[in-house]
C-alpha positions in Angstrom: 2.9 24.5 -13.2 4.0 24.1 -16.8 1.8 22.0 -19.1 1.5 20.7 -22.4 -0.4 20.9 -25.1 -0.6 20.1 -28.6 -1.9 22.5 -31.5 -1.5 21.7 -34.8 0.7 18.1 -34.3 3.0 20.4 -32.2 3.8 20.2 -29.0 3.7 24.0 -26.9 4.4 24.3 -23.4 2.5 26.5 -21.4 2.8 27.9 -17.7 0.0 27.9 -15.6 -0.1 30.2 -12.4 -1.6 29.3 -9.0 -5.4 30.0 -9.8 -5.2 30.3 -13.2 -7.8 28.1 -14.7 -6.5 25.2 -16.6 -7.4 24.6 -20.4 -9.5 21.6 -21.9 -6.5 20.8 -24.0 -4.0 20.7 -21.6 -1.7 17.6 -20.5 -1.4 18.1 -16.9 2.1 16.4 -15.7 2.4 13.8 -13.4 2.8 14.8 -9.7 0.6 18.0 -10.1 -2.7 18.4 -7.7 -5.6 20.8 -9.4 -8.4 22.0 -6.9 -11.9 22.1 -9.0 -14.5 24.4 -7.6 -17.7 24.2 -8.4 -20.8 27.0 -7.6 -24.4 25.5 -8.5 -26.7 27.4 -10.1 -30.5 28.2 -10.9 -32.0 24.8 -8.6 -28.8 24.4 -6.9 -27.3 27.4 -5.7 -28.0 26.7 -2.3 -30.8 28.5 0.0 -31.2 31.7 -2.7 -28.6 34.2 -0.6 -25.4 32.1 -0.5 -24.0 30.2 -3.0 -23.4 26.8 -2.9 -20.2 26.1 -3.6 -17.8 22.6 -3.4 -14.3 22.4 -3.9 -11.9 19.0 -4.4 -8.6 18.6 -5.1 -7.1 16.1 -7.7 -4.0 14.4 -7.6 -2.4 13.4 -11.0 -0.4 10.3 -10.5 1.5 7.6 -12.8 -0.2 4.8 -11.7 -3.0 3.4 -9.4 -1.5 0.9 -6.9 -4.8 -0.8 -6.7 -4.1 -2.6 -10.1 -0.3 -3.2 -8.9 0.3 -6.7 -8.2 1.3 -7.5 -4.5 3.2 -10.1 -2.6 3.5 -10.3 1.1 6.2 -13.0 2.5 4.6 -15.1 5.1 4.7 -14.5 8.4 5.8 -16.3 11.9 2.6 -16.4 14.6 4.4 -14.1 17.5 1.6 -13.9 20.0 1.2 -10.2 19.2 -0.1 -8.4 16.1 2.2 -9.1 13.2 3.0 -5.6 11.5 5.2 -6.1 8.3 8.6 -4.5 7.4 8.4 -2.5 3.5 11.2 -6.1 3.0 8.2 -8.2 3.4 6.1 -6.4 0.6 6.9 -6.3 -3.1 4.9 -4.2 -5.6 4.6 -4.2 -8.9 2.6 -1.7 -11.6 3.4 -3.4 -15.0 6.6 -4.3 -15.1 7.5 -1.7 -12.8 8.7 -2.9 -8.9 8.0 0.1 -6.9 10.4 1.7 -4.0 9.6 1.7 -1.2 9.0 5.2 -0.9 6.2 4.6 -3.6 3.5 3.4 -1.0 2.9 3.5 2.7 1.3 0.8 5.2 -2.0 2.2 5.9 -4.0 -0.8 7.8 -4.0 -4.3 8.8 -7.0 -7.0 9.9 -6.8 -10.1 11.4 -3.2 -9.7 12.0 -2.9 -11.5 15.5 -3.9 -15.1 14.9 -1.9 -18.3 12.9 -4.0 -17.8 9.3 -4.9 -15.5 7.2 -4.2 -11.7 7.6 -4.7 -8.7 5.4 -2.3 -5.6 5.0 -3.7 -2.2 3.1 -1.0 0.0 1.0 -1.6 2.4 -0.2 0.4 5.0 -3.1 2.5 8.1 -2.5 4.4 10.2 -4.7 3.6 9.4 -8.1 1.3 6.4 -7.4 -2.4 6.5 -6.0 -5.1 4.5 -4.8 -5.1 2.1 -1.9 -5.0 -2.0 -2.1 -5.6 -4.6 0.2 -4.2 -8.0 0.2 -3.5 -11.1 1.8 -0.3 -13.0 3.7 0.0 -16.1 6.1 1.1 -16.2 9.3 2.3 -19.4 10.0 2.3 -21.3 13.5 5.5 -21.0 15.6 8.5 -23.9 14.9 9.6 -24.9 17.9 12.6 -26.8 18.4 12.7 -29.8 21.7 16.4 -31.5 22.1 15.9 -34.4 24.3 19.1 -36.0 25.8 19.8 -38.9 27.6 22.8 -39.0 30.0 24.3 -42.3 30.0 25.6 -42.2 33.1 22.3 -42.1 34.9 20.7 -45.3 36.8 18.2 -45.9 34.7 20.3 -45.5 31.4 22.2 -48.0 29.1 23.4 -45.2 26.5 23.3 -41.9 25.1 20.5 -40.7 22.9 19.7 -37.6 21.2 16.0 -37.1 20.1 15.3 -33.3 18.2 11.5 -33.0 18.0 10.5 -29.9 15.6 6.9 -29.2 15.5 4.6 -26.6 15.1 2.6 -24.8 17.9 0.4 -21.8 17.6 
């Protein structure tokens, strides 16, 4: 992994092997994961024969889509849960919309019903974190054409009645 730092107001690029412990000044690029290990000591070095030792692994990312601003387009009540195409969704970090190969659909709640339904994201690639936010799901339209057949008994004329109303 190359990194940068700067000594003396200059900048220096530096190559860092796998393993190779990573410098207080250095400006690690975006995209690059570091695993920290740590082995406790004195109190905390575990039951006195084995060390105890944790590891975690970092991910150095751009942005974090949980202070991205999200809008979900509203959605029709289908009778089943409503999962949402990557059209539906737009995100934004600044001024920045991002692809969408920049997040993934993780989870969704109270996605079945006519109301209010939440949808988790979460970021890939350059982005990180994890959001969750709100969309509608609207009732059903459904459309009724009435007609009227003159040419029955009971019938002086022809008339056309469209009803449009909502159902759940």
């Amino acid at each position: 992994m190359e990194v940068t730092q700067v000594v003396n107001k200059q900048t220096v690029y530096i190559t860092r092997l796998q393993g190779e412990e990573v410098d207080k000044k250095d400006i690690i690029p975006v995209g690059a994961e570091i695993t920290a290990t740590t082995t406790g000591m004195k109190n905390y070095a575990g039951d006195g024969t084995t060390p105890s030792t944790q590891s975690a692994t970092f991910r150095f990312v751009a942005a974090n889509i949980a202070k991205a601003m999200v809008k979900v387009a509203a959605q029709i009540y289908t009778g089943k849960a409503v999962e949402l195409n990557k059209d539906d969704i737009t995100v934004k970090v600044g001024k920045v919309t991002l692809e969408k190969t920049d997040y993934e659909i993780v989870g969704y709640s109270n996605n079945v019903k006519k109301g209010t339904a939440k949808v988790t994201i979460r970021g890939i690639g350059n982005y990180g974190g994890e959001k969750t936010v709100t969309f509608k799901i609207n009732s059903k339209l459904m459309n009724y054409t009435i007609v009227y057949d003159k040419n029955a008994d009971d019938v002086t004329g022809t008339m056309i009645i469209e009803i449009k109303k909502h159902f759940i």
